[in-house]
N, C-alpha and C positions, 0 to 999 in steps of 0.2 A: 504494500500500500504506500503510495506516495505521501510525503510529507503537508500537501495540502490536503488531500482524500481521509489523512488522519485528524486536519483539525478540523472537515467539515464534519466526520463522525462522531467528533467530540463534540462539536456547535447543536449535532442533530440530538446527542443524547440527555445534553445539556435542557435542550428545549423539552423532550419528553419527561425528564424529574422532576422540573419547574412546572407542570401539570401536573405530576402524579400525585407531589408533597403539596398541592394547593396556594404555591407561593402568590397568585397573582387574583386568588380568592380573597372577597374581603370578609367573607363569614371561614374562616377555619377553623377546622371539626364543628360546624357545625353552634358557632360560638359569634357573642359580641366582637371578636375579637382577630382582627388579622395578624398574618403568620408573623409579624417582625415585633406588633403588640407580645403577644405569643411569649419571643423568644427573650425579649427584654423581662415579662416578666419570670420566664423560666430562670433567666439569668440571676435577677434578684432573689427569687427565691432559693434559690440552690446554697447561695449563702450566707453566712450573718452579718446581712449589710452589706454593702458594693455600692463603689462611687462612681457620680454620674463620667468622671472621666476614663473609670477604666471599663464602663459600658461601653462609653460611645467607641474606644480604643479596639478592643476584643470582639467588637460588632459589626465596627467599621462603619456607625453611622455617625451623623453630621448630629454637634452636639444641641444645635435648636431644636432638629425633629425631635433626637433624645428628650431634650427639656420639657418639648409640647408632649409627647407620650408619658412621660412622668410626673406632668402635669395633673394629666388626665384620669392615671390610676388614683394620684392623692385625692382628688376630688371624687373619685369614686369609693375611696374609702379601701383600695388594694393594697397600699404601702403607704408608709410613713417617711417625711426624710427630713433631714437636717443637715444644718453646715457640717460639709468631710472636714475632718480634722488636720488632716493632713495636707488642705488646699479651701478654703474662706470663702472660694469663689465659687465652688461645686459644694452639688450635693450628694448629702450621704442615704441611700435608700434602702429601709426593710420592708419586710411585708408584714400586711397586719394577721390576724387571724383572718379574716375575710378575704384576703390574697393570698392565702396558703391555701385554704380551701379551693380556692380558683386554680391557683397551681397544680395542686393534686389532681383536680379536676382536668387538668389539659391533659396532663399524663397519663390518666386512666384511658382517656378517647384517645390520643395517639396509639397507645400501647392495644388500643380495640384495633384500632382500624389498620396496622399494620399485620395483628394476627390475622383479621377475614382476609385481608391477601393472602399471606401464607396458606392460608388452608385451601386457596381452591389451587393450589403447585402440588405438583406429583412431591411423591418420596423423594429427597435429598434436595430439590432444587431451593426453599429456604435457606438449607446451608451455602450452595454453591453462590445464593445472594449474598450472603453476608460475606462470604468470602474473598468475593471480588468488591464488595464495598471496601473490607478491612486493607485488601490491596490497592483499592485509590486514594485509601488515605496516608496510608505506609510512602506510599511515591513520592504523594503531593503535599505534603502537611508535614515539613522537618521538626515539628513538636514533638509526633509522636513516637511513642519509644514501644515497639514491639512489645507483647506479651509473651512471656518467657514460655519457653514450649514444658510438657507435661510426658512421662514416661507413661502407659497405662497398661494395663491387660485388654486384649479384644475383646467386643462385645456385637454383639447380633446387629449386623451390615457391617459391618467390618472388613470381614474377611471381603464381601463382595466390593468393598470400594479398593481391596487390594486389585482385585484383577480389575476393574473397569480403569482406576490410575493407571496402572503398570502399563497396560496394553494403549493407553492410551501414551503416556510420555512415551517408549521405547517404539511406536508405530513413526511417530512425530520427530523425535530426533535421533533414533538410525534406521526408517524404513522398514523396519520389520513388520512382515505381512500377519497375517489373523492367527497364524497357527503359534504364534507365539501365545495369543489370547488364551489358545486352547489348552498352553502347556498350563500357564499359569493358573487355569480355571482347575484345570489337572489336581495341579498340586494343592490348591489350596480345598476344593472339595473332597480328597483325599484328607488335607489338615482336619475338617470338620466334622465326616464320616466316622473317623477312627480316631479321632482325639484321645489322647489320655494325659489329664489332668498333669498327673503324678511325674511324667519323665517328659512331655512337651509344652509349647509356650508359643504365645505371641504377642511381641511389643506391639504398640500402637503410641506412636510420635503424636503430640498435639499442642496446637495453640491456638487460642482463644474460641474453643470448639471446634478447631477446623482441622482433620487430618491431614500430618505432612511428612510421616512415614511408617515405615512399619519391617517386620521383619520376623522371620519364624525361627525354632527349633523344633525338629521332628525325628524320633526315635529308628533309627537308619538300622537297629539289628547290631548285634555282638559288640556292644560297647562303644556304637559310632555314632553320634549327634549329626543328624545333618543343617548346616544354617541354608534355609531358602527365603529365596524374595524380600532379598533386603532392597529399600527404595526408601528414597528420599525427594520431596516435593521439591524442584526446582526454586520455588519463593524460601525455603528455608533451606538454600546450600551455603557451604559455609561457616554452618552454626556448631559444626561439629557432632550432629545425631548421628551419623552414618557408624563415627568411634562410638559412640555411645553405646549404639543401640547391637554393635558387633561384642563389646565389651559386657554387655550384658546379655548376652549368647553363652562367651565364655564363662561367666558366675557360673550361670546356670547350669548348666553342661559339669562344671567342675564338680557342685554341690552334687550333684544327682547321680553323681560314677561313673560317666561318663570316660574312656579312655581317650578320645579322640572328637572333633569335630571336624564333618567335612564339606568342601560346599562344591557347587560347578557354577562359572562364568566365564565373560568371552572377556581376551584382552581388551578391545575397544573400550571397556568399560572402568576406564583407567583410575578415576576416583576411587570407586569399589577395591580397585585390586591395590591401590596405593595405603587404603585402611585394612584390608589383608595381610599383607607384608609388614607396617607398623607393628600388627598385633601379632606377629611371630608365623603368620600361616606361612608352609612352604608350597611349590608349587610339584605337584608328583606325576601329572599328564597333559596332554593338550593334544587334539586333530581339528581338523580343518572339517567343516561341514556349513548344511545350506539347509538348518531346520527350519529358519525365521524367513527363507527369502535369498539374502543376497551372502556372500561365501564370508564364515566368520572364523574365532579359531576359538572353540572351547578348551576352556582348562579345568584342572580339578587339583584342587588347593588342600591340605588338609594342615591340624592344627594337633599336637600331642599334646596331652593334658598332665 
């Protein structure tokens, strides 16, 4: 996509959220009150007290209209204010009981009106929203500081968003055709099937609800762990799960008597095998094959415990 082609998609998406969120309705939710009324009083409310200067500042509105909107609460009885201490010439705004009630009250109707969306979205697509929200904000907004990702146990869709991701990144950036989807649905309905609690496991990488890796141990016979489908979400490379989440293979594996753990991947997949080799794996095989498509060279790594 071309460099104008992107920022008319941006201009066109831009114009569809400034309808969706109501910004250019003068009753929103459904309320005395338009979206930037709204947000000013959200804003006050949220703390004890906030001066008109670091409203208009953090809002980015012009401190008249500020003054006239805060006018207009006082006189409705929404917030109190008085000289900022800190500046004579601004004022300092709370909310009374009557504008917390109000407040409260915005919040409940937003928090309605964003769930009846969600609900009429198939299975997963709410997450896939918020997901790609948390990633325009992460780009665009140098404030925010990541939510630190989360270690967990699998849980029901899990497993299936291992193989919809995998198949999905590894299709996209090396071409590999469907039958890799197949392996991976393989193995991981294979994981599911015959699960056993007691000598297998799966990480599940997360932050801020949103899966960005994962990885298994599964009981390979005569004292061999094998680690399958270790992945890591492109938005959280870098962060170091990849060691993590290998490193807690090996716990695992250790504790459980394990004598060995073993895995198979293709060199191409050089990240992977560069946290292999840190973590002591040696490498014991490799051939050339064309399971996924295009000609690769699998290896088989193993790790003595």
């Amino acid at each position: 996509m071309t460099d104008s082609a992107l920022v008319e998609a941006a201009r066109d998406f831009n114009r569809f959220y400034t309808n969706f969120i109501g910004v250019l309705n003068k009753a929103y939710l459904d309320t005395p009150f338009t979206l930037t009324d709204a947000r000013v009083l959200f804003e006050v409310g949220s703390y004890d007290g906030i001066s008109a200067v670091s409203l208009a500042r953090d809002l980015q509105l012009d401190p008249a209209y500020l003054s006239r909107i805060l006018k207009r609460f006082r006189n409705d009885g929404l917030i109190e204010t008085r000289p900022d201490p800190a500046d004579r010439r601004s004022q300092f705004a709370l909310v009374t009981d009557k504008g917390r009630e109000q407040f409260e009250e915005l919040g409940r109707r937003s928090s309605t009106q964003i769930a009846e969306r969600f609900r009429t979205l198939a299975t997963g697509e709410p997450q896939s929203i918020v997901s790609a929200m948390q990633t325009i904000r992460s780009l665009l907004d140098p404030a925010v500081t990541p939510s630190p990702a989360i270690i967990r146990a699998h849980r029901p869709g899990d497993i299936g968003w291992i193989v919809e991701s995998q198949a999905r990144a590894y299709t996209t950036e090396y071409g590999w055709d469907m039958r890799f989807e197949g392996l991976i649905a393989e193995v991981a309905g294979q994981f599911l099937n015959r699960f056993d609690p007691e000598m297998e496991y799966c990480w599940i990488a997360e932050r801020g609800g949103i899966n960005i890796g994962s990885v298994l141990i599964t009981n390979g016979g005569d004292g061999i762990a094998k680690l399958r489908l270790l992945y890591i979400d492109k938005s959280a490379r870098g962060l170091g799960l990849g060691r993590t989440l290998v490193d807690e293979c090996i716990r695992f594996a250790s504790a459980k008597g394990y004598r060995q753990i073993s895995l198979w991947t293709n060199d191409i997949l050089h990240t992977a095998r560069s946290i292999y080799i840190k973590a002591g794996f040696r490498l014991v095989s490799e051939e050339k094959h064309r399971m996924f498509g295009p000609e690769l060279n699998g290896q088989t790594w193993v790790l003595d415990l």
